[in-house]
C-alpha positions in Angstrom: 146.2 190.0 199.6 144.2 187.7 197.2 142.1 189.2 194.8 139.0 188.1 195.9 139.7 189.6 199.3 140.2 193.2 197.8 137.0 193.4 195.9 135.0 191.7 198.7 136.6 193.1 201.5 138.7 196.4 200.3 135.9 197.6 198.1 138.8 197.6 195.0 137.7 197.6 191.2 139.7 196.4 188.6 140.9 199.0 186.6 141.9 199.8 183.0 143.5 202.5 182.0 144.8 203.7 178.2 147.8 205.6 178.4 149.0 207.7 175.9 152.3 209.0 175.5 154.6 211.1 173.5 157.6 208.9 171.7 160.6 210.2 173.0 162.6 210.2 169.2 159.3 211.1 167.8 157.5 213.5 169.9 155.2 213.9 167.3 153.2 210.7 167.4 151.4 209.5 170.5 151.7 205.6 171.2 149.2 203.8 173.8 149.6 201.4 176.8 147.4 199.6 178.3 147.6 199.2 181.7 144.8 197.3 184.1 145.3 196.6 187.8 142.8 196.4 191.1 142.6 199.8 192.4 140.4 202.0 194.8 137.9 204.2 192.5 137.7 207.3 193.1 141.1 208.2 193.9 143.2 205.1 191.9 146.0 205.0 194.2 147.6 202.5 192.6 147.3 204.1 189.3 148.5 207.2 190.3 151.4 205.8 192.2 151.9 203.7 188.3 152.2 207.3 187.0 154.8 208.7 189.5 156.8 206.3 188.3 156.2 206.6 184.9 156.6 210.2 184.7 160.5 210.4 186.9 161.8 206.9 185.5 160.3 206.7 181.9 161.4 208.9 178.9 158.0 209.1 177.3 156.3 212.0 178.2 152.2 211.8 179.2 149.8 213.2 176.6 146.6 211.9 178.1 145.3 208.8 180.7 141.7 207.6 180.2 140.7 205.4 182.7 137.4 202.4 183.3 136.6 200.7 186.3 134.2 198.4 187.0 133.0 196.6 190.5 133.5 192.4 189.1 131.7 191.3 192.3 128.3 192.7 192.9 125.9 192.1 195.9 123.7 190.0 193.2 126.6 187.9 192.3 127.2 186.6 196.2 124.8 184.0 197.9 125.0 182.6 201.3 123.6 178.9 202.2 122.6 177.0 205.1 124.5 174.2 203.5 127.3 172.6 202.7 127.5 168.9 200.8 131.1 167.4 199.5 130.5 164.9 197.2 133.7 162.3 197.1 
């Protein structure tokens, strides 16, 4: 699906989210990903599917996920017209 047809049709938001995670030979210090994808607020399927994976495949244990979203096509930003001119 295009991503024009998910935020005008799907409702989806693009999300950001900043990962942070343990280093697995330095569990110590805490490193941070960023990771941003179109997603459904409130629920963030998408991300939380990004997580399952992350948490059985990855070595890097979670610390903490903080997460934006934000609508990029509003209601104001849309306009229909009576019109149509090509100019060739």
């Amino acid at each position: 699906m295009a991503d024009l047809e998910k935020q005008l049709v799907k409702n989806f938001r693009l999300t950001t989210a900043e990962i942070l995670y343990h280093l697995p030979d330095y569990p110590d210090f805490l490193q941070s990903y960023i990771w941003q994808e179109y997603d459904l607020a409130p629920k963030f399927p998408v991300l939380h599917g990004f997580l399952d994976f992350w948490t059985h495949n990855l070595e890097g244990r979670l610390h903490s996920v903080y997460v934006a979203n934000k609508k990029l096509i509003t209601p104001g930003d849309t306009r229909f017209c009576d019109h149509e001119i090509t100019i060739q």
